[in-house]
C-alpha positions, 0 to 999 in steps of 0.5 A: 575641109578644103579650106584645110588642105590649101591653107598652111601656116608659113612664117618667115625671118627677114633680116638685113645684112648688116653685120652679125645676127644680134639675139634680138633677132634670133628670138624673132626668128626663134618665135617664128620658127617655133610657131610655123613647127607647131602648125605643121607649116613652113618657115622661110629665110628671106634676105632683105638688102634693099638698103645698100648703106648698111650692107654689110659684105659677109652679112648673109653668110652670118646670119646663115651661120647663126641660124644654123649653129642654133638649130634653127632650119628654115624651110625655103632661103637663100641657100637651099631655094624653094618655089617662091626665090629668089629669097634675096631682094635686090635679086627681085628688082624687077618684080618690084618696080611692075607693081609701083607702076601699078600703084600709079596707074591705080592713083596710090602711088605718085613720082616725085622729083623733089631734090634733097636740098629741098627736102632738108629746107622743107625739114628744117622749116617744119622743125623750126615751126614744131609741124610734123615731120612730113612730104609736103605732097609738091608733086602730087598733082604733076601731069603725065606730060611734065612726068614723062618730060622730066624723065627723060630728061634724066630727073632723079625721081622716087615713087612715093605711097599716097596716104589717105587723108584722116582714116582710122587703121586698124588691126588686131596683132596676135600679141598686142591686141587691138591696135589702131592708127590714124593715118594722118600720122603716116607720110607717104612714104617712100616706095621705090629708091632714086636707085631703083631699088624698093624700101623696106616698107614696099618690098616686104609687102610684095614678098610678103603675099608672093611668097604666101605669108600667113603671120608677120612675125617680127620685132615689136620696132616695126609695129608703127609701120604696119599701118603701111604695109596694111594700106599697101594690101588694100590698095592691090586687093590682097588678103591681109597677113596676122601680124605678131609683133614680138616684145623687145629684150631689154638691158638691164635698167628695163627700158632700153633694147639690150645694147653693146654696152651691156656686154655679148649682143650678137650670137657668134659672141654667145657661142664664142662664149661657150653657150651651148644652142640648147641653152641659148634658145632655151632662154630666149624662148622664155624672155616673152613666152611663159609656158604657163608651168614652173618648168623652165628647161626645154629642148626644142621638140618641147619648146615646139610643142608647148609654143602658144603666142597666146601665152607671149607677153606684150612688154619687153623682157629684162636679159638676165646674165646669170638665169641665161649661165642657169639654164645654160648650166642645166643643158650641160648637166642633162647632155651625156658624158660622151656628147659634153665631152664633144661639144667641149672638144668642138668648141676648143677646136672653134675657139680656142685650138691656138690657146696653150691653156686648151691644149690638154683638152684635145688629149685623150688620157685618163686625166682628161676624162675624169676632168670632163666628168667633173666640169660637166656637173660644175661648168655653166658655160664650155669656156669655163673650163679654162678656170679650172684647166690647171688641174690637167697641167698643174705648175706649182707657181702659187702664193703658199700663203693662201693655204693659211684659212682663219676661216676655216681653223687652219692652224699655222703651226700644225698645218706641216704635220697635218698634211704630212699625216695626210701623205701617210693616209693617202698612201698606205690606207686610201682605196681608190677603185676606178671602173672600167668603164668610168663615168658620172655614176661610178664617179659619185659612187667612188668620190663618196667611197673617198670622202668616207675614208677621209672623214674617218681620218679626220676624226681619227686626227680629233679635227674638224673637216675645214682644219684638213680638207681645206690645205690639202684642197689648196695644195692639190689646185693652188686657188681658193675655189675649185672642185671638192678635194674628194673630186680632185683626189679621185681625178688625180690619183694617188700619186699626183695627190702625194706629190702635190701635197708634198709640194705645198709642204716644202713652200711652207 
């Protein structure tokens, strides 16, 4: 019981800045998350920007953003602080540098003053002689004096982490399995910069247990490190994390890391793309997590529940565009009118306000209603939209010909008179009736009242419904695909439909 009360899952996302979060590491964060909510624990936002080459300005604030717009909340970070900041790495410089004294002063750690030049001669020789890429250990055994002498004399020095000579590592990875390492693989590597500042592979150690990580979640690439990082705890007495190392998403060809060339990497990309969140996480989810069930479509309180690194599989998943527009779509068709309606608005006011073709969907009218209850059942992302926002601002600029459908057993020489005996139909005997309060239900329910009626004017006319439907659904949107004519006359209304058809017979 008391074991209870002072052990509390804490997991944590700690990315560098380097440019836009890419949607590997949102899955990171996401399983992470995911996995911290499940246990009742915490989840913790940490900046690792130690490596001042790839530092890239702005990087933080969009790895922020990222989270943020996916829903992701962490727990302690950056911007809202907690009891074990700063969560920024080159703010703890200091802290750092006392425990690679420690090392020293303990025998697992060594100053090294070896140049660069050196060490390219030393590179190129064991390249040159197929030997493994490794530090020759030069300056293991230098005496305090000639340390002490070299440094203050202004040598460049890094400290580096003394490995132990052929020792099997092992450790069991909540996802992996059993794992092991001989450390006779490993350098001894690099601890504290010639600039003071601490590698990846030191710093994450030392926050790690300071900041009281329970479960290293990361992405499977930092999984040949972890022998390190696991010789680093034992060298300072510390109890060691569960390490979960989570299956990469790959491109298409299934063995490569999904990569720039095949398209939208980054999340400000997919949200500029007009994914929703839900759907986004949703899929990301799914690429190495299998709930066990056919079910595919989860909010995140679901997703939460259901969360089980047991059932998180260890080879890398394939990205699958179109099962991403999938899911993405089921999200929009679960979202009420009012939320899609809001979400379109706050996406065209995001990405789109300066384009001319989003104009119409800032207004607030009829037309635009009833095209946000129409899109919501057949849009699988928001930017979809612009392929049909020529129903709100129709300009007749279209190629009459497409009108002419072989396939559809549109006959040439009757297609004036059809659609002149369609006029007539629509004017003097078509009921429209619009509800009050207009949404999906009273939609479907008129759209069938229409097709009723039409269909009784087909047969009327001794026609097949393609011979009809087809001209008048191409005069009323001048493409080859669009919504149902039965969708677009109750969008558009009588009067627009007439006028509509009665432009496409004077192209004839």
């Amino acid at each position: 019981f008391i074991l209870l009360i002072f052990y509390m899952v804490r997991t944590r996302f700690a990315p560098s800045p380097t440019g836009f979060l890419h949607i590997g590491g949102l899955k990171t964060a996401l399983f992470a998350y995911l996995f911290a909510r499940k246990n009742n624990g915490s989840f913790i936002l940490r900046i690792e920007d130690t490596d001042q080459n790839r530092y890239v300005k702005g990087g933080m604030e969009q790895i922020i953003w990222s989270l943020k717009w996916a829903g992701i909340s962490y727990d302690e970070g950056p911007d809202v602080g907690g009891q074990y900041g700063p969560y920024i790495q080159t703010q703890r410089k200091d802290i750092y540098q006392k425990f690679a004294i420690e090392l020293i002063n303990r025998g697992f750690a060594y100053y090294c003053f070896c140049s660069s030049e050196r060490l390219n001669e030393l590179r190129k020789y064991q390249n040159e002689h197929h030997l493994p890429s490794k530090y020759d250990r030069h300056c293991l055994n230098l005496s305090k004096e000639e340390i002490k002498k070299r440094i203050e004399n202004g040598e460049k020095y890094v400290i580096r982490m003394k490995i132990p000579d052929n020792e099997i590592i092992k450790f069991h990875d909540l996802i992996k399995g059993d794992v092991e390492f001989n450390s006779n693989e490993l350098d001894d590597q690099i601890l504290i910069k010639s600039d003071g500042l601490p590698t990846y592979h030191f710093a994450v150690v030392i926050d790690d247990h300071l900041m009281n990580i329970t479960h290293v979640i990361r992405a499977d690439e930092w999984l040949s490190s972890t022998p390190k990082h696991i010789l680093l705890y034992r060298y300072f007495g510390w109890d060691i994390p569960q390490y979960v190392h989570v299956p990469p998403i790959l491109g298409q060809d299934g063995k490569k890391k999904l990569s720039k060339r095949e398209g939208s990497v980054s999340v400000n990309q997919f949200a500029e793309a007009g994914y929703l969140r839900e759907g986004l996480i949703n899929y990301l989810a799914l690429l190495g997590w299998n709930p066990g069930t056919t079910e595919e479509i989860f909010t995140i309180d679901e997703l939460i529940n259901k969360f089980d690194l047991n059932k998180c599989q260890k080879a890398g998943a394939i990205f699958d565009p179109k099962r991403l527009d999938w899911i993405n779509g089921q999200h929009i068709r679960k979202m009420t009118l009012e939320d899609f309606s809001n979400r379109v608005i706050e996406y065209v006011e995001n990405y789109k306000k300066d384009d001319k073709r989003f104009a119409k969907v800032l207004d607030s009218n009829d037309l635009v209603s009833r095209f946000m209850i129409i899109e919501k059942q057949r849009i699988n992302k928001l930017s979809e939209i612009e392929d049909d926002l020529y129903m709100l601002d129709f300009d007749y600029k279209y190629d009459i010909n497409g009108i002419f459908n072989a396939k559809m057993g549109v006959d040439k020489d009757n297609i004036k008179d059809i659609l002149e005996k369609s006029i007539d139909f629509i004017q003097n005997k078509l009921i429209i009736n619009y509800s009050v309060r207009e949404d999906e239900e009273s939609k479907m329910k008129e759209e069938e009242s229409i097709k009723q009626q039409f269909v009784s004017f087909i047969t009327d006319l001794k026609l097949k419904n393609g011979q009809v439907l087809w001209p008048i659904r191409f005069a009323l949107s001048g493409k080859d695909k669009s919504a149902g004519v039965f969708e677009l006359v109750w969008a558009i209304g009588k009067d627009e439909t007439i006028k509509r058809i009665n432009a496409s017979i004077a192209k004839l």
